[in-house]
Steps between C-alpha positions, in 0.01 A plus 500: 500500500216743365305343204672592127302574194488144304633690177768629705607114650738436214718770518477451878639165461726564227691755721551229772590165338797432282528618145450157358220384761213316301137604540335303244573161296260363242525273222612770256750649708575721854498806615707701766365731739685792342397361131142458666506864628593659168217288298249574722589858458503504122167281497343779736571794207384253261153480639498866606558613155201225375255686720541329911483701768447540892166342569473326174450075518750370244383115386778243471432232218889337557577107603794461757784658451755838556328711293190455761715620740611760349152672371311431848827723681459739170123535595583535846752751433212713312282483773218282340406136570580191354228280364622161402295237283618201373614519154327269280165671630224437244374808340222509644589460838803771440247753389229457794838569751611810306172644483496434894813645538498770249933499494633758336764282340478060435882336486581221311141446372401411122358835330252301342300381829460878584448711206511839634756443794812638578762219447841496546717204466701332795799435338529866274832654522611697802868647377374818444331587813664697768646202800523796781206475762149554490302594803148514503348562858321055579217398326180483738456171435806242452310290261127379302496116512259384230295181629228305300427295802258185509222714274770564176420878523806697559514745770778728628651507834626845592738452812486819739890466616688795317792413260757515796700229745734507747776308352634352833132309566510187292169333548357127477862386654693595254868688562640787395769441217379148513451320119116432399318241223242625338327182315162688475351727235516886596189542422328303822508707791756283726784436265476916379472632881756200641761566245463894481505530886792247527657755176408825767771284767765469265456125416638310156173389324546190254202479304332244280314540212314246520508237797677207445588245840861398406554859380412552802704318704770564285495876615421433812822334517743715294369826611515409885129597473392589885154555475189403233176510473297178322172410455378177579448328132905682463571299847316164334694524197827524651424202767414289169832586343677130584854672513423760743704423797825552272413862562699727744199660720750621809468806365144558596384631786152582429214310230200711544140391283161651487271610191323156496418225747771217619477180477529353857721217365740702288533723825610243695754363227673840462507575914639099505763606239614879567370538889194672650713820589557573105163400397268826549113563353328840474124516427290830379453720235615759250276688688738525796224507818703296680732149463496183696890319545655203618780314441540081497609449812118676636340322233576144589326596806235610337447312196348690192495827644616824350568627811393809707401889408842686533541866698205769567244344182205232630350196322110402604321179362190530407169257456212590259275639777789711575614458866915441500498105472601266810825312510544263211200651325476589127413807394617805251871666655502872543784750566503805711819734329682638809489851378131450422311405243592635163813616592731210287326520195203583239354334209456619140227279355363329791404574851570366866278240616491619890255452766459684832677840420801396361571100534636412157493144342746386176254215489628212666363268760604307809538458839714657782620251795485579853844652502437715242641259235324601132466170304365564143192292278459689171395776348118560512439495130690200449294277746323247381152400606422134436150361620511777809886387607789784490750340298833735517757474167812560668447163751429287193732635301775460856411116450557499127868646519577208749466213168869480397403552130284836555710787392234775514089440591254753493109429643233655382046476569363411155138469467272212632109480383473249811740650780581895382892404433718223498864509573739528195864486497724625204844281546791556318751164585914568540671413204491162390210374692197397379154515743187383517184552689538154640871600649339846663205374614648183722783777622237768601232274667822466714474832606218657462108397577342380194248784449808720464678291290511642064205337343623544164910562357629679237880446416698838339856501353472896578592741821178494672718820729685768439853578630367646771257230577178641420183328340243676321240240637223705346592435156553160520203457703288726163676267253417161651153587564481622109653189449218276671303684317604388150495175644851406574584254782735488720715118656264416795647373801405098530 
């Protein structure tokens, strides 16, 4: 079938499905597709008459739920593009996005973090707004992902692929019709372009506002839920729950995870419990140069991978003199787009780190095997460099989550007047369990060599990741080295 406007998907779906066929359910309620098609209609003339229109970037400051939904098909609808940010954004972040973005309207945000903005709310009234259809010819660019990356300063993602879809080519393995968990927040890049593309097929979304694991599994199970995307702390959490094989899961045919590196063990326990065919991981960025797949039943054979580049795009490694590395080598991973370079994306507040006319690196490093197998190390600026050894965060902090009372570890390089930077882990323990540098320290010098083994603990009763399971590693690298500083220390390893 030819590709459909995205604003035009709802009506398109509406006229084919029964009356009472759900497209949405959230905690505060659902919503039909006919129900969905005449709010996103209303919503539409609602931001028209506050000032959107074709072109325009519209910035989305909403947590999970229908109304979303409803103004991201509204924007679409206009002809403008979505920008979603989370929506407990400090001020001062909020402001250095809008003033990247320049949108010509901000939803859902609180006036007082942007004097001077347009604001209009995400809940205001729609009954006296016209349902009937609005057609706007697609937005140029489906939508602005806003990223603050490992640095903390934001930038904006502006995907190239116009506001249109073919609504018979479900993507990522998931069906048409089929019935989707979102457990993510909308405003990461995989949870808004999985659920929206799996909305463009005519799939039921049931959303969370906040992840939970036995919510979770609880929809999973009464919802027939066929298909989800996790990420890996989601995946820990919900191995951890001591009930969880009370849980229906024959309804799922696919678990897909990406956005932040997996745990080798965890990976195993969830292709041990569900089966390598359901267990699938996708690795690359918002950026959209190109992808690297594979599902459980490859990744057994190779261990830690995250598979191989997918379709037309290409994937170099490459070493600091810069020659493409040798099998097994480390070095910094590049992507070649398949329609050429710059043709997935741009930047508003940053620029492309390329090499040789159009290479492009997110800034991660590994290694590619001789089959063409990509396994991952870190990202660049979150190496540590102790006494001239590479110490990589993500393998230490692989070793931590396998200590039965670890619920979430994070590793950081703090400073070192006598080796450059030592190896620190932030823990926070499950419920209930109390740690000590002692109990890590005979655990990881079980796994790990003893020069990348944490030199020093700290123990934290808060998330150390979001729902999406990302790390600002940067800030709590800044605060611990202010905090050496003032002369705190930290529970030494024996």
């Amino acid at each position: 079938m030819a590709e459909i406007a995205m604003g035009e998907l709802p009506r398109h779906h509406r006229d084919r499905k029964p009356k009472d066929a759900p497209v949405l359910t959230h905690p505060e309620g659902g919503l039909t597709w006919s129900e969905f098609e005449d709010r996103t209609n209303r919503r539409a003339r609602l931001l028209r008459d506050a000032g959107v229109k074709a072109g325009d970037f519209v910035t989305l400051s909403i947590p999970n739920g229908n109304s979303f939904f409803e103004n991201t098909f509204a924007i679409w609808k206009l002809g403008a593009t979505p920008n979603p940010v989370a929506s407990k954004l400090p001020g001062g972040e909020f402001k250095a996005i809008v003033d990247l973005v320049k949108p010509s309207v901000v939803v859902g945000a609180d006036p007082s973090l942007l004097p001077g903005a347009k604001i209009v709310s995400a809940e205001a009234d729609l009954q006296g707004y016209d349902p009937s259809p609005v057609r706007e010819l697609p937005a140029k660019n489906w939508k602005g992902m806003t990223s603050g990356g490992s640095t903390g300063r934001p930038k904006v993602i502006v995907d190239h692929r116009p506001a249109q879809w073919d609504p018979e080519a479900p993507g990522f393995g998931q069906k048409i019709d089929g019935c989707v968990l979102n457990p993510g927040p909308l405003y990461h890049n995989a949870p808004f372009g999985l659920t929206h593309i799996a909305l463009f097929c005519g799939n039921h979304i049931v959303g969370m506002r906040r992840f939970d694991p036995a919510e979770a599994m609880t929809l999973i199970q009464r919802h027939r839920v066929n298909w989800v995307n996790f990420v890996p702390t989601m995946m820990h959490r919900i191995w951890s729950l001591p009930d969880r094989e009370r849980f229906d899961t024959s309804s799922l045919e696919q678990v897909w995870h990406m956005a932040a590196p997996m745990p080798p063990a965890l990976k195993e326990q969830w292709i041990a419990w569900l089966g390598g065919e359901r267990i699938w991981e996708l690795y690359g960025g918002t950026e959209g140069q190109g992808a690297t797949i594979l599902n459980g039943i490859e990744w057994t054979a190779k261990r830690g991978s995250v598979g191989r580049i997918q379709g037309e795009s290409k994937l170099r490694v490459v070493n600091e003199a810069g020659q493409d590395c040798k099998p097994g080598e480390i070095g910094e991973i590049y992507f070649w787009a398949a329609a050429g370079p710059g043709s997935t994306y741009h930047y508003l507040g940053a620029e492309p780190k390329s090499r040789d006319e159009g290479w492009e690196s997110i800034g991660d490093i590994g290694w590619m095997d001789e089959d063409g197998y990509v396994f991952l190390a870190d990202r660049r600026t979150d190496l540590i460099l102790r006494g001239g050894a590479n110490i990589y965060p993500a393998e230490v902090e692989a070793a931590l989550y396998e200590h039965a009372g670890v619920g979430t570890a994070v590793v950081v390089g703090v400073p070192d007047p006598d080796l450059g930077a030592r190896v620190h882990a932030v823990v926070q323990p499950k419920a209930g369990v109390k740690l000590t540098p002692s109990d890590l320290h005979a655990h990881m010098a079980e796994k790990l060599a003893r020069y990348k083994c944490p030199e020093s603990y700290e123990f934290s009763g808060e998330m150390l990741r979001d729902d999406a399971g990302k790390v600002r590693r940067s800030l709590l690298r800044a605060e611990r080295a202010k905090w050496l500083e003032e002369g705190k220390e930290f529970r030494t390893r024996p």
